[in-house]
C-alpha positions in Angstrom: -0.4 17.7 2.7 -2.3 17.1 6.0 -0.9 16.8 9.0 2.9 15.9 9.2 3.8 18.7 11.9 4.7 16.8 14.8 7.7 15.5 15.5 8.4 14.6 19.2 11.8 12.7 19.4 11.4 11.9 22.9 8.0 10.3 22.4 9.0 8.6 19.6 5.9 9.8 17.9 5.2 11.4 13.9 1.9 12.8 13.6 0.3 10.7 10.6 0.4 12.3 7.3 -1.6 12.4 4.1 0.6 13.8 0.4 -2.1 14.0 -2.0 -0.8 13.6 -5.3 2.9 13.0 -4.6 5.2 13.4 -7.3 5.6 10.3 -9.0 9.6 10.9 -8.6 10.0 12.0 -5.2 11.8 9.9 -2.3 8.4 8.9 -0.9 7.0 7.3 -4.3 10.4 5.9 -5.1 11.1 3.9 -1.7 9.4 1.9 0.5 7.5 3.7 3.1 8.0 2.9 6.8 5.9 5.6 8.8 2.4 7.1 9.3 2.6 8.2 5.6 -0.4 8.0 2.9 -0.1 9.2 -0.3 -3.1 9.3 -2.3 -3.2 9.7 -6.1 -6.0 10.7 -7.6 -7.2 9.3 -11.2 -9.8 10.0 -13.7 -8.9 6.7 -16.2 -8.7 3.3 -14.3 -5.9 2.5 -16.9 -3.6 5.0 -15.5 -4.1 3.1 -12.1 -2.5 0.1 -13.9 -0.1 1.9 -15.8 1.0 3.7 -12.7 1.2 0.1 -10.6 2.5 -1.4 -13.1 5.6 0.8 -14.0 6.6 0.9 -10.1 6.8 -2.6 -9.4 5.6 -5.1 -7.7 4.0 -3.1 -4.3 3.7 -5.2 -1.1 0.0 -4.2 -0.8 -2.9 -2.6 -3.1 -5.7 -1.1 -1.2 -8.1 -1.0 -3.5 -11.3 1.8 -2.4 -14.5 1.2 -4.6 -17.5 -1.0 -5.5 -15.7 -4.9 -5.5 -18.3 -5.9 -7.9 -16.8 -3.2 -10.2 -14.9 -4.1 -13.5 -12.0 -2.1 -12.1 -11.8 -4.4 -8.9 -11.2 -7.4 -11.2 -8.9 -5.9 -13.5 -6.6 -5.1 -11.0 -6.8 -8.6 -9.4 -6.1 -10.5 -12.7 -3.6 -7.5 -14.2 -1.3 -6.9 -11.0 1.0 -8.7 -8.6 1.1 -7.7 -4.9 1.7 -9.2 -1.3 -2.5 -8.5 -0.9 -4.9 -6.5 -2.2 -7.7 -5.7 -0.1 -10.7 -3.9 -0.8 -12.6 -0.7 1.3 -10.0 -1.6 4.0 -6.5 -0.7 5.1 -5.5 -2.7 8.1 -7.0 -5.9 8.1 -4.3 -8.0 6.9 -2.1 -7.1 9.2 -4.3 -6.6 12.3 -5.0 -10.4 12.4 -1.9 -12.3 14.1 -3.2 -15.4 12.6 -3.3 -14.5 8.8 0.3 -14.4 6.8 1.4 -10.8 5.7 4.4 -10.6 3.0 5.5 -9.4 -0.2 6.6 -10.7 -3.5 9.7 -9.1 -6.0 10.9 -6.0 -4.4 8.6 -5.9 -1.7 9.7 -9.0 -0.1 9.5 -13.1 0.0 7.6 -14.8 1.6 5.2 -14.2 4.7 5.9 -13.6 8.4 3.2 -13.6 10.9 0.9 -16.5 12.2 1.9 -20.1 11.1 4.0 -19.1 7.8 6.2 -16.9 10.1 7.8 -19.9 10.9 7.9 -22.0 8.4 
């Protein structure tokens, strides 16, 4: 783990924090995160990657970090289901007030932010 010391109550402020390879059971891999948390996994066959998506549900995002002209980039466009997938970025889709953000199954219906907020 890095970083995930500071805790200021008063503040209101976490200090972010990186779990690299979380157990696949814990709280963190089982809920949906609302914090300055990143767990990484780390993989040697891509098909564990869908495996792993796969058996966890639908996720509200997939931040995919690679070549998008790879095989693997495709193959997780046309074999999962997510509220985005975005590629060698993390905050994009939320960082533009214009562009919908949202989930679909367990992570949500529907979209909130610019124009579909309100329909």
């Amino acid at each position: 783990m890095i970083g995930g010391t500071i805790f200021d109550q008063k503040n209101r402020h976490i200090e972010p924090t990186v779990v690299l390879n979380p157990d696949m059971n814990s709280e963190m891999m089982q809920e949906e995160i609302f914090g300055p948390i990143l767990p990484i996994i780390v993989y040697k066959d891509f098909s564990f990657v869908l495996q792993t998506i796969k058996s966890l549900g639908k996720p509200l995002a997939i931040y995919y970090m690679g070549n998008p002209s790879d095989n693997n980039f495709s193959t997780l466009i046309s074999c999962t289901s997510s509220g985005s997938v975005s590629c060698n970025e993390i905050l994009l889709q939320v960082s533009i007030s214009e562009m919908s953000f949202g989930g679909v199954g367990d992570s949500g219906y529907g979209r909130y932010m610019g124009l579909e907020g309100f329909k």
